[in-house]
LOMIMI-66652 format. One record per residue: x, y, z of N, C-alpha, C in turn; residue number from 1. Coordinates in Angstrom, 3 decimals, always signed. Each point is the difference from the previous one (the first is absolute). Layout:
N
<atom n_x="X" n_y="Y" n_z="Z" ca_x="X" ca_y="Y" ca_z="Z" c_x="X" c_y="Y" c_z="Z" num="NUM"/>
...
//
This chain:
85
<atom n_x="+89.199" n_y="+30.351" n_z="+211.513" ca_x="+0.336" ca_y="+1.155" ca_z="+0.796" c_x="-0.557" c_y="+1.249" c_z="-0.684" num="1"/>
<atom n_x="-0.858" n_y="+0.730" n_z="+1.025" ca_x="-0.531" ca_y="+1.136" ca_z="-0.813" c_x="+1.127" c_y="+0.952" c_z="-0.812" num="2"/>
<atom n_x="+0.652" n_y="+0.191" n_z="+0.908" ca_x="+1.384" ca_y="+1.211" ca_z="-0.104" c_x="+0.452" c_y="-0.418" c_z="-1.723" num="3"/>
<atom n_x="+0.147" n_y="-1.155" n_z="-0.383" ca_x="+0.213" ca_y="-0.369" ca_z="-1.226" c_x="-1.098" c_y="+0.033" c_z="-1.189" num="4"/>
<atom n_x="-1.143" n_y="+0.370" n_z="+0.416" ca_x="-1.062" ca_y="-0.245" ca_z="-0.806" c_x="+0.290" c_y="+1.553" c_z="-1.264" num="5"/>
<atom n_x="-0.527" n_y="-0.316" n_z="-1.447" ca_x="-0.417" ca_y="+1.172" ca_z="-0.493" c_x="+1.590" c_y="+0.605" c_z="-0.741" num="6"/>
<atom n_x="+0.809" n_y="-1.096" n_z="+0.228" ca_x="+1.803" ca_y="+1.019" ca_z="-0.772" c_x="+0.249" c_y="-1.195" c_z="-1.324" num="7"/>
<atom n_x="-0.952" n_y="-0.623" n_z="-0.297" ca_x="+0.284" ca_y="-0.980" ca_z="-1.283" c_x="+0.905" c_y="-1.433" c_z="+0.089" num="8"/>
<atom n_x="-0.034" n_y="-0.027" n_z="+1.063" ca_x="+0.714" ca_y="-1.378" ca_z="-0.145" c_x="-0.841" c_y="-1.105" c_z="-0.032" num="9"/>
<atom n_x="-1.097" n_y="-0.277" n_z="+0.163" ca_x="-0.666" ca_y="-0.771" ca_z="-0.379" c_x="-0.342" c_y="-0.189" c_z="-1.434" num="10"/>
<atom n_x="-0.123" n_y="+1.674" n_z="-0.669" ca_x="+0.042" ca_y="-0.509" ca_z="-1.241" c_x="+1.449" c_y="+0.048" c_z="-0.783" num="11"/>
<atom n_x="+1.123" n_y="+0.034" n_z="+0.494" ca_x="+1.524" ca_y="-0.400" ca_z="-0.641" c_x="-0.352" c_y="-1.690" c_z="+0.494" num="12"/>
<atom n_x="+0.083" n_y="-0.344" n_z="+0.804" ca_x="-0.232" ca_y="-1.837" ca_z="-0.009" c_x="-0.600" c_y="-0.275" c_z="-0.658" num="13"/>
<atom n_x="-1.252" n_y="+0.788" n_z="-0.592" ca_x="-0.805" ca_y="-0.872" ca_z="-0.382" c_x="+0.438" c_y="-0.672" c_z="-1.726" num="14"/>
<atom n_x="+0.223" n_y="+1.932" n_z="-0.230" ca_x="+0.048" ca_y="-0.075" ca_z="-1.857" c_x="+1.722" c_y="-0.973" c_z="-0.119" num="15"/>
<atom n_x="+0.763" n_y="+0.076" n_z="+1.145" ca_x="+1.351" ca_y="-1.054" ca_z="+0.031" c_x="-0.372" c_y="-1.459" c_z="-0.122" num="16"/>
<atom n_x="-0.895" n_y="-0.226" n_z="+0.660" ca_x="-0.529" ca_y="-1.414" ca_z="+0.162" c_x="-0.484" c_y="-0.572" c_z="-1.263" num="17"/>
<atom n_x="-0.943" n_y="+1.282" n_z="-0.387" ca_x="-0.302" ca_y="-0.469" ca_z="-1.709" c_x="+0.822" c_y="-0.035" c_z="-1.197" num="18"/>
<atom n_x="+0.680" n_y="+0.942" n_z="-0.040" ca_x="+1.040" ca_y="+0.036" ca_z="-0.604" c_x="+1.043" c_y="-1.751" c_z="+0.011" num="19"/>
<atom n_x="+0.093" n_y="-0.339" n_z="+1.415" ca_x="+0.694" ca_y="-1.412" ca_z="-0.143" c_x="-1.243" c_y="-0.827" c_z="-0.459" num="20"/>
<atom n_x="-1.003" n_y="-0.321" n_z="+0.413" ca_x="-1.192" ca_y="-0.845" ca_z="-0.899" c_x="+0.290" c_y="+0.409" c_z="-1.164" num="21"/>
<atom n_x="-0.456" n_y="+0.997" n_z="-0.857" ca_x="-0.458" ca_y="+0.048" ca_z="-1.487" c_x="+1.580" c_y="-0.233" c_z="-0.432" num="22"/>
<atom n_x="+1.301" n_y="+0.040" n_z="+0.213" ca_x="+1.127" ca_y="+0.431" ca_z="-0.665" c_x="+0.863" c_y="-1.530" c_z="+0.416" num="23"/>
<atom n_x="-0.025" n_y="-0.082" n_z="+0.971" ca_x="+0.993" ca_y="-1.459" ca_z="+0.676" c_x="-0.897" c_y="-1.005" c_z="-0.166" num="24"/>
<atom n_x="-1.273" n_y="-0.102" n_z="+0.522" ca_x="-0.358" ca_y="-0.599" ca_z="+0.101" c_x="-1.496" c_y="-0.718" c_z="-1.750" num="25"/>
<atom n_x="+0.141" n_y="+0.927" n_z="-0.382" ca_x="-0.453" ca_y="-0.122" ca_z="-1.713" c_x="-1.571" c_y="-0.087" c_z="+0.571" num="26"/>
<atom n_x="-0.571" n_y="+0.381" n_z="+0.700" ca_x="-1.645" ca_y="-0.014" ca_z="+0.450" c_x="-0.235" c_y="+1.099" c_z="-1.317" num="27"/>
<atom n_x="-1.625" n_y="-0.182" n_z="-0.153" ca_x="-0.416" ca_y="+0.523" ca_z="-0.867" c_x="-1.284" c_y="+1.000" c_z="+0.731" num="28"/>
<atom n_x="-0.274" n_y="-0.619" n_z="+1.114" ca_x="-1.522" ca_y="+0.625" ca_z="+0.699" c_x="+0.252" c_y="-0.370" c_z="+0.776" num="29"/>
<atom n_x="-0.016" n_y="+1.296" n_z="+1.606" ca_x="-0.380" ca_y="-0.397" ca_z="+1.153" c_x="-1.137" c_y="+0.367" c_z="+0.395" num="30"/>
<atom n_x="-1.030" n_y="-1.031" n_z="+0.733" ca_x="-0.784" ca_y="+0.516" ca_z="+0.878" c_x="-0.262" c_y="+0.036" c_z="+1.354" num="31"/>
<atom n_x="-0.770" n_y="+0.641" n_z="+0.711" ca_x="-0.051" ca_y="-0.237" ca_z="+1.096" c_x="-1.317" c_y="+0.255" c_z="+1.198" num="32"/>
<atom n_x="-0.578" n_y="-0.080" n_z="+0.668" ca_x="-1.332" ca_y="+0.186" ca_z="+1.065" c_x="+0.256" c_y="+0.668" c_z="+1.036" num="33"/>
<atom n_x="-0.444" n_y="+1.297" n_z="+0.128" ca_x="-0.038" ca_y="+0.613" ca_z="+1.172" c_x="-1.206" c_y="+0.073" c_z="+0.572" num="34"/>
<atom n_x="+0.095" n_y="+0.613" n_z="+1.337" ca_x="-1.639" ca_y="+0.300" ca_z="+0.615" c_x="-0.258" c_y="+1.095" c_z="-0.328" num="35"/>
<atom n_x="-1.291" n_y="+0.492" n_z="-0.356" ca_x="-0.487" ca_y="+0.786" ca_z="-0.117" c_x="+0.480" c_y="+1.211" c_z="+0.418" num="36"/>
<atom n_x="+0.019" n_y="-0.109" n_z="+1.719" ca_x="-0.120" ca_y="+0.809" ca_z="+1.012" c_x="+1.528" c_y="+0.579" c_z="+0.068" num="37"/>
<atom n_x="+1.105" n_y="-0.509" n_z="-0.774" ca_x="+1.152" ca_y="-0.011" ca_z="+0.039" c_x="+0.593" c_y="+1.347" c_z="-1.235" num="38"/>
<atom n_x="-0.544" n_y="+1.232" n_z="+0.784" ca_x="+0.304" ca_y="+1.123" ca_z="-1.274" c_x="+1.445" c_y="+0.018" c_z="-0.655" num="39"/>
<atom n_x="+0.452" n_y="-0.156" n_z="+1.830" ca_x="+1.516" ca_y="+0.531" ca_z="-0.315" c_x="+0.461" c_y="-0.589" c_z="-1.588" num="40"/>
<atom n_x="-0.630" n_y="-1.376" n_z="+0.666" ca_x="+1.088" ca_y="-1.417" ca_z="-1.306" c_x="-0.446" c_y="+0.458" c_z="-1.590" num="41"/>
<atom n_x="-1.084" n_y="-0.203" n_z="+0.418" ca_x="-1.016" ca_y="+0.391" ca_z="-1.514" c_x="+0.707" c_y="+0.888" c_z="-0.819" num="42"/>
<atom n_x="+0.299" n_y="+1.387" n_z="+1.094" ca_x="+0.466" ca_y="+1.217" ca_z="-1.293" c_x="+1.238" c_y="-0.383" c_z="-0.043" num="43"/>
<atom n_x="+0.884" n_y="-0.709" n_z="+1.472" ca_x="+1.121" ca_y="-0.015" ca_z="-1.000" c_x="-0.236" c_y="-0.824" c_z="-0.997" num="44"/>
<atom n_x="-0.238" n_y="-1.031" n_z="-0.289" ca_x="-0.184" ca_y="-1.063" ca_z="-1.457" c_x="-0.645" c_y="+0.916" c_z="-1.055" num="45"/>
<atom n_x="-0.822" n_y="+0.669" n_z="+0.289" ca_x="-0.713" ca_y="+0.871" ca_z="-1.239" c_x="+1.323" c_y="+0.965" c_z="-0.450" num="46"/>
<atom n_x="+1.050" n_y="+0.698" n_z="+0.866" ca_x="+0.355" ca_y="+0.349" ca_z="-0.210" c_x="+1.645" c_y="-0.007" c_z="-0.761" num="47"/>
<atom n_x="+0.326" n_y="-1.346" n_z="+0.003" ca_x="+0.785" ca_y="-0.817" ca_z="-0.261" c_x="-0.199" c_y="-0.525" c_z="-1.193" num="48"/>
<atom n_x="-1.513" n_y="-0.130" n_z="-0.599" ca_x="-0.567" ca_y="-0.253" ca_z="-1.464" c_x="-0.705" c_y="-1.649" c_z="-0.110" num="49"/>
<atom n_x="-0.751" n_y="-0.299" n_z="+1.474" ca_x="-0.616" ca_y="-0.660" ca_z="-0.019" c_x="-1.676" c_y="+0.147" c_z="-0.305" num="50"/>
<atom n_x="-0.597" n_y="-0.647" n_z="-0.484" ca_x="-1.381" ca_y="+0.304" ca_z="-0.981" c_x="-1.298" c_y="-0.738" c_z="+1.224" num="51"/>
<atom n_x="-0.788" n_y="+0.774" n_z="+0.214" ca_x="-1.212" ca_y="-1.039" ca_z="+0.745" c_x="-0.504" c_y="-0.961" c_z="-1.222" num="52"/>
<atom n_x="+0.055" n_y="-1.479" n_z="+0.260" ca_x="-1.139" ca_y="-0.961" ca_z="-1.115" c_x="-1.191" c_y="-0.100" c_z="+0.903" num="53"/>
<atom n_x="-0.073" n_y="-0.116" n_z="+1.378" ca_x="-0.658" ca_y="-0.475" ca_z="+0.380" c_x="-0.723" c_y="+0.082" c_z="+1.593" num="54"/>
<atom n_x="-1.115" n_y="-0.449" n_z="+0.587" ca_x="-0.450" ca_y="+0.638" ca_z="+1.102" c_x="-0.196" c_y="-1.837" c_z="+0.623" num="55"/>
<atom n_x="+0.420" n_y="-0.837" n_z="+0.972" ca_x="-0.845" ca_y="-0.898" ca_z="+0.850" c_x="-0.445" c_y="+0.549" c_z="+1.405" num="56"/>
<atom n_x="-1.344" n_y="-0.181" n_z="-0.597" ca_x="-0.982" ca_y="+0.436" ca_z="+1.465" c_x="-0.075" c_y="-1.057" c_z="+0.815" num="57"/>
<atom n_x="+0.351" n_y="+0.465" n_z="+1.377" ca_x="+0.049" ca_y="-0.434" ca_z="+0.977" c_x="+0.738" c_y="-1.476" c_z="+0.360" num="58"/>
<atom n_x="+1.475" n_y="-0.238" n_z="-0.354" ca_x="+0.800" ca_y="-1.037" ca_z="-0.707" c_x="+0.785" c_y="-0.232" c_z="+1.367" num="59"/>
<atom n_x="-0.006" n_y="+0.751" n_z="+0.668" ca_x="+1.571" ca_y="+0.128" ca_z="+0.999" c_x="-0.747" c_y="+0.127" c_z="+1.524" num="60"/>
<atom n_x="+0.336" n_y="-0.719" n_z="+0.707" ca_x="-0.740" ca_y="+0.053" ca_z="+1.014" c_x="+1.173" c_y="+0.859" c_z="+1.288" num="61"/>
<atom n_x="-0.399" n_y="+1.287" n_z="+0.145" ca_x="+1.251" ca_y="+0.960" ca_z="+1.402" c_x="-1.349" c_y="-0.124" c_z="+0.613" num="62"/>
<atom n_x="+0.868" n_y="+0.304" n_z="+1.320" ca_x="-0.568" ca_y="+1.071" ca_z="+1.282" c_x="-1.063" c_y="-0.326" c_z="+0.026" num="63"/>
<atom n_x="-0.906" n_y="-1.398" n_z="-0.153" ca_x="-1.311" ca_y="-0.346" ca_z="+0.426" c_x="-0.667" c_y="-0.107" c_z="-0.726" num="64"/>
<atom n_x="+0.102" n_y="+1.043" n_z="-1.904" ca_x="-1.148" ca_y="+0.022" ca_z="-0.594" c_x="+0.944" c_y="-0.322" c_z="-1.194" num="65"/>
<atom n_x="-0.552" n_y="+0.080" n_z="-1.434" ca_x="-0.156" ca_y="-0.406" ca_z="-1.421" c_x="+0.353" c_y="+1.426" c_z="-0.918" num="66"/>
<atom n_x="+1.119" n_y="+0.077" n_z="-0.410" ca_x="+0.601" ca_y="+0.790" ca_z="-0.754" c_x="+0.347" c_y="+0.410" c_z="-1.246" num="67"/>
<atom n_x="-0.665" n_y="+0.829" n_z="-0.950" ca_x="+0.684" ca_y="-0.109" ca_z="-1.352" c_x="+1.544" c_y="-0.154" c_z="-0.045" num="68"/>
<atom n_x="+0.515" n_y="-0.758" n_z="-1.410" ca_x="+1.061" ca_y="-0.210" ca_z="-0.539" c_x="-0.113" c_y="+0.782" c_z="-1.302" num="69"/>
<atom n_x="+1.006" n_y="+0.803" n_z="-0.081" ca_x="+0.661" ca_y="+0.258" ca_z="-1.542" c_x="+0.878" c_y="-0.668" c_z="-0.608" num="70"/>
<atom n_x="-0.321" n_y="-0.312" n_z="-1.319" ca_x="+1.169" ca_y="-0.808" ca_z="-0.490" c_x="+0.627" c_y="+0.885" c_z="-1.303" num="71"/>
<atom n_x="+1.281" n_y="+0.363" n_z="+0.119" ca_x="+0.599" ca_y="+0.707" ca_z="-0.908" c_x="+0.996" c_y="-0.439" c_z="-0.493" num="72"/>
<atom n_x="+0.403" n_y="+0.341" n_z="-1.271" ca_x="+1.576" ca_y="-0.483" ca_z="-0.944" c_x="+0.327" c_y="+1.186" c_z="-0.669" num="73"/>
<atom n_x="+1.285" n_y="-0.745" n_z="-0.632" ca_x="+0.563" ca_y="+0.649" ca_z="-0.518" c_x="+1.276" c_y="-0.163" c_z="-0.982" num="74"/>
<atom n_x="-0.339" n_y="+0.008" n_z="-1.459" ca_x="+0.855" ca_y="-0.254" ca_z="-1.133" c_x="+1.166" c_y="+0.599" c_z="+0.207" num="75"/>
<atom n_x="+1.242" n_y="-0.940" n_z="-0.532" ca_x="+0.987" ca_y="+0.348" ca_z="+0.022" c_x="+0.184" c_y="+1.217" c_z="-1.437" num="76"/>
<atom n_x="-0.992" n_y="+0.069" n_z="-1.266" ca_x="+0.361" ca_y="+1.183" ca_z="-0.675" c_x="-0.472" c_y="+0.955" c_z="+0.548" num="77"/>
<atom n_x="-1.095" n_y="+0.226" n_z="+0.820" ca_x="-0.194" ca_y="+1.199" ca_z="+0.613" c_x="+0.969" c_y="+0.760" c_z="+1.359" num="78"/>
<atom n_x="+0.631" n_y="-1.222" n_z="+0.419" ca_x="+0.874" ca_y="+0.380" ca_z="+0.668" c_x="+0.792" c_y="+0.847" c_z="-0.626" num="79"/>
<atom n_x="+0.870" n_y="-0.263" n_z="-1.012" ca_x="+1.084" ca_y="+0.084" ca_z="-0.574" c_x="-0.171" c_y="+1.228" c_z="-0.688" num="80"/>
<atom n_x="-1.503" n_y="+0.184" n_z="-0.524" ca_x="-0.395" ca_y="+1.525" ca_z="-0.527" c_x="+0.453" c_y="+0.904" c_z="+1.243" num="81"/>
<atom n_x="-0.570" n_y="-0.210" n_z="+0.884" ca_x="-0.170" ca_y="+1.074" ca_z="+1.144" c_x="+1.463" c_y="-0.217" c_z="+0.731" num="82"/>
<atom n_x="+0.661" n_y="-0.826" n_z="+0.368" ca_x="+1.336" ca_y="+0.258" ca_z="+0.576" c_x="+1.465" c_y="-0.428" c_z="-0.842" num="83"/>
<atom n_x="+0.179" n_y="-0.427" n_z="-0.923" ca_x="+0.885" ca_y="-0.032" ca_z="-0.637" c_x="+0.238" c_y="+1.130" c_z="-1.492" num="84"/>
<atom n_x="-0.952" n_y="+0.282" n_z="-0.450" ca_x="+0.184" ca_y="+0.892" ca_z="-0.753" c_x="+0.150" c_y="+1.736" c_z="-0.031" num="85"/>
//
């Protein structure tokens, strides 16, 4: 829903969600693949303290054609720098 877009709740789920991975759940590294074309997701994860490793060209097949993939992670000490301390 647009009306909801842009007030942070996507990124309160998100850093909650991690928070239960790295803390309940004892993970050490998450990663994950977005599309390229997918800004919104991207910055939120960049902004959340996820790292780009990586680019697959043309991996994901949308909408007819061949799409980059990003693949990004993210350490649970860097987490913990940036939101627990």
């Amino acid at each position: 829903d647009s009306e909801n877009r842009g007030k942070g709740i996507g990124s309160y789920a998100t850093i909650e969600m991690l928070k239960h991975a790295f803390y309940n759940l004892n993970l050490n590294r998450i990663e994950l693949s977005v599309l390229e074309s997918n800004t919104r997701a991207v910055n939120l994860y960049e902004k959340v303290g996820f790292k780009k490793e990586g680019l697959q060209i043309r991996s994901t097949y949308k909408n007819g054609e061949f799409v980059n993939t990003i693949i990004m992670a993210l350490l649970k000490d860097d987490f913990v720098q940036n939101y627990i301390n």
